[in-house]
N, C-alpha and C positions, 0 to 999 in steps of 0.2 A: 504493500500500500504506500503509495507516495507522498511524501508528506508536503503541507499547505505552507507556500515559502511569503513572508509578509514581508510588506517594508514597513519603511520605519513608521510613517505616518499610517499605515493600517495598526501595527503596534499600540502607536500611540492612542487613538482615538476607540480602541476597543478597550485600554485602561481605563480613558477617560469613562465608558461605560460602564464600567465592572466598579469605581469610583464609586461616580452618580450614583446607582442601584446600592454599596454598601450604607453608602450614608446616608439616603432614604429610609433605608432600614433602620439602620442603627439610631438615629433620630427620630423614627417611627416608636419604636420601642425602649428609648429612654428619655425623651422632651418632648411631648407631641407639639407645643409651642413651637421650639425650632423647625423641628419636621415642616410646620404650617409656614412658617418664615421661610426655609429653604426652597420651597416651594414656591410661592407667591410669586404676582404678578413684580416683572420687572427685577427679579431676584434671581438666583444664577444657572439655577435650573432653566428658567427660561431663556435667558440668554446663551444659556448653551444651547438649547433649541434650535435659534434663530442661528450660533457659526454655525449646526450642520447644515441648515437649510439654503443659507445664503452661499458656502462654496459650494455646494450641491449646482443652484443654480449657475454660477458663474464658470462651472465646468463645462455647462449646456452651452451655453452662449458663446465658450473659450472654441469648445468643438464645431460650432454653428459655422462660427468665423475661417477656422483652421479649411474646414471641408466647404468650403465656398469652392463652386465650380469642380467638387473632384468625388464630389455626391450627389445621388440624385434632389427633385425637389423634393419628395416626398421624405425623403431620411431627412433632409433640412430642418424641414417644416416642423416633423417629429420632435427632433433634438433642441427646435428655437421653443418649443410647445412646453414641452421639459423645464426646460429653461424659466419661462414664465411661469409655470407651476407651481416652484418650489421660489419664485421669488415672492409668488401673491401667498404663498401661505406664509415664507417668514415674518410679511408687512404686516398680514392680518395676525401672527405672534403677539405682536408689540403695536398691536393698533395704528397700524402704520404710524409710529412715529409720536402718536396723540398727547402721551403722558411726558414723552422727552421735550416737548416742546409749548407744551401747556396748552395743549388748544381744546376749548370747549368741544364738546357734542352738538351738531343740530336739533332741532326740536323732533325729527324722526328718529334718530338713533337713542335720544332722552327716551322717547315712546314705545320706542320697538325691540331698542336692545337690553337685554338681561343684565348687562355690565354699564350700559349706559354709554357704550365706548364705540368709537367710529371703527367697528369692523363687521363682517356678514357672518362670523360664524357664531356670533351669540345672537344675532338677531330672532327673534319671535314672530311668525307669521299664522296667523288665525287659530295661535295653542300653540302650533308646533314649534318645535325647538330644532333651529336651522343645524346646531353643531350636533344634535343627538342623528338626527336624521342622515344631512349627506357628511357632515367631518368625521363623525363615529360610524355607524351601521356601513353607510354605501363603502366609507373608507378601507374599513376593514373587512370587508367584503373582497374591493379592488385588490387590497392589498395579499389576501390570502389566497387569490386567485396567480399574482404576481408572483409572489415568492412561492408557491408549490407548484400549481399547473406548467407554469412559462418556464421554468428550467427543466422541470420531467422530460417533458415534450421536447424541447432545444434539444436533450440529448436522445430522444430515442427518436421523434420523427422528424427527417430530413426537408420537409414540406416548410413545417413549422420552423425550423433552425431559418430556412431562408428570408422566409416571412420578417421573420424578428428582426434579422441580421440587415436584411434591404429597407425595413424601418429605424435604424438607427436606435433599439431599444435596450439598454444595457439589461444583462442576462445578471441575476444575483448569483453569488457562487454559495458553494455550501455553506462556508461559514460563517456566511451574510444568512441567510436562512435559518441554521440551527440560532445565532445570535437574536435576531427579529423575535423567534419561538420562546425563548429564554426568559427574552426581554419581557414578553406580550404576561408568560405566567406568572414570573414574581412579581409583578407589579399587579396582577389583580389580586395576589394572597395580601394585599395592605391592605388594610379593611378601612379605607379613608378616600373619603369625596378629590382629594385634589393629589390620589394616585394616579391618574392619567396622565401629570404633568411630569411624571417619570418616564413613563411610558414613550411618550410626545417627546421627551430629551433626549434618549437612548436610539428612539424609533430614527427620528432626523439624522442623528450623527453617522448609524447604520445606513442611511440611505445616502449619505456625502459618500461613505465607502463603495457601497452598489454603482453607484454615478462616476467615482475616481478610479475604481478599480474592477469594472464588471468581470463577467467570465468570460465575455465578447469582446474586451478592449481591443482586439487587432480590427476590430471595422471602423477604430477611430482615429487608424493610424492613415495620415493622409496620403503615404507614397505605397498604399495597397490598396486595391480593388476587389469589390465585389465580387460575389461567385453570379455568376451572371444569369443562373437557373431563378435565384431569388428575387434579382430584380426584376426579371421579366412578368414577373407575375403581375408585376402593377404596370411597367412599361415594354409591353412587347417593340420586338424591333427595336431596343436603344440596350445602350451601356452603361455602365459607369466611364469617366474619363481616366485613364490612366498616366501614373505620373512617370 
């Protein structure tokens, strides 16, 4: 069995995980004060949150740039989409910004949102609750569909591997998976309202990793070309450009 070779920044950022999650705990079970402090809006948990999220993003947009012209549009398009993603959810993290620079709420977010705060995932529409709905359920839905279905598949059917591959869609490796898993169960054993924001800190910085170090990294190397079976699927008759 061959073993899983990290560098240093995968190292580093899966300490910083195994960190996070100790001291969650540990402050769970002897200050629940701190616990709730560590946690808090605007406290370091969440700001961890925000670096996975934000180089996450700016890897999408580094690759966007790189593969200009030597990718199709549709893996572009993907990879700029990406990109955007995980920039609108670090914004919506920290209220875009709302609390660092003192700016009120409008009179609809005063009304509508559960925190009172200029962002969509606490907003309240006719009862329902926007972040139980699509940022919890549908999320973790996407997301377990992500990290089990889309690599099974990548390695046993050939269809699928190309699919992915002529999408520009970073493949999770295993130990980006078995981590995610890890991550998802001790944080529901807290028995406390604002374990999610464990979760949400762990989850992110694992997904900077998925994004910096897929299993598919070589489709993001720009002096190699697509397997041409894949792309065809979406553009018959064309290539990729080779360098």
């Amino acid at each position: 069995m061959s073993k899983v070779k990290l560098s240093a920044i995968e190292v580093i950022i899966l300490a910083i995980c195994v960190t996070v999650l100790a001291i969650g705990y540990f402050l769970f079970y002897t200050n629940i004060p701190r616990f709730e402090h560590f946690v808090e809006e605007d406290g370091v948990v969440e700001w961890l949150t925000v670096a996975g999220l934000l180089p996450a993003s700016f890897v999408c947009f580094s690759r966007f740039i790189k593969l200009l012209n030597k990718r199709s549009k549709w893996f572009l398009f993907v990879t700029f989409c990406l990109g955007l993603f995980f920039f609108f959810f670090a914004g919506e993290e920290v209220s875009w910004g709302q609390r660092i620079f003192g700016i009120h709420s409008s009179g609809y977010f005063e009304k509508h949102n559960s925190q009172h705060e200029m962002n969509l995932h606490n907003l309240v529409v006719d009862g329902v609750k926007i972040n139980k709905l699509v940022f919890s359920t549908m999320l973790i839905i996407a997301l377990g569909i992500y990290l089990v279905l889309v690599p099974l598949l990548y390695q046993k059917n050939k269809a699928v591997k190309n699919i992915v591959d002529a999408s520009g869609i970073p493949v999770p490796r295993l130990y980006q998976v078995i981590g995610f898993l890890l991550v998802f169960v001790l944080t529901s054993l807290i028995p406390h309202g604002k374990q999610a924001e464990l979760l949400e800190c762990d989850g992110s910085l694992l997904v900077f990793l998925i994004m910096f170090c897929p299993g598919n990294k070589e489709i993001f190397i720009p002096g190699k070309s697509l397997q041409a079976s894949g792309y065809l699927i979406f553009f018959p008759g064309k290539q990729d450009s080779k360098t």
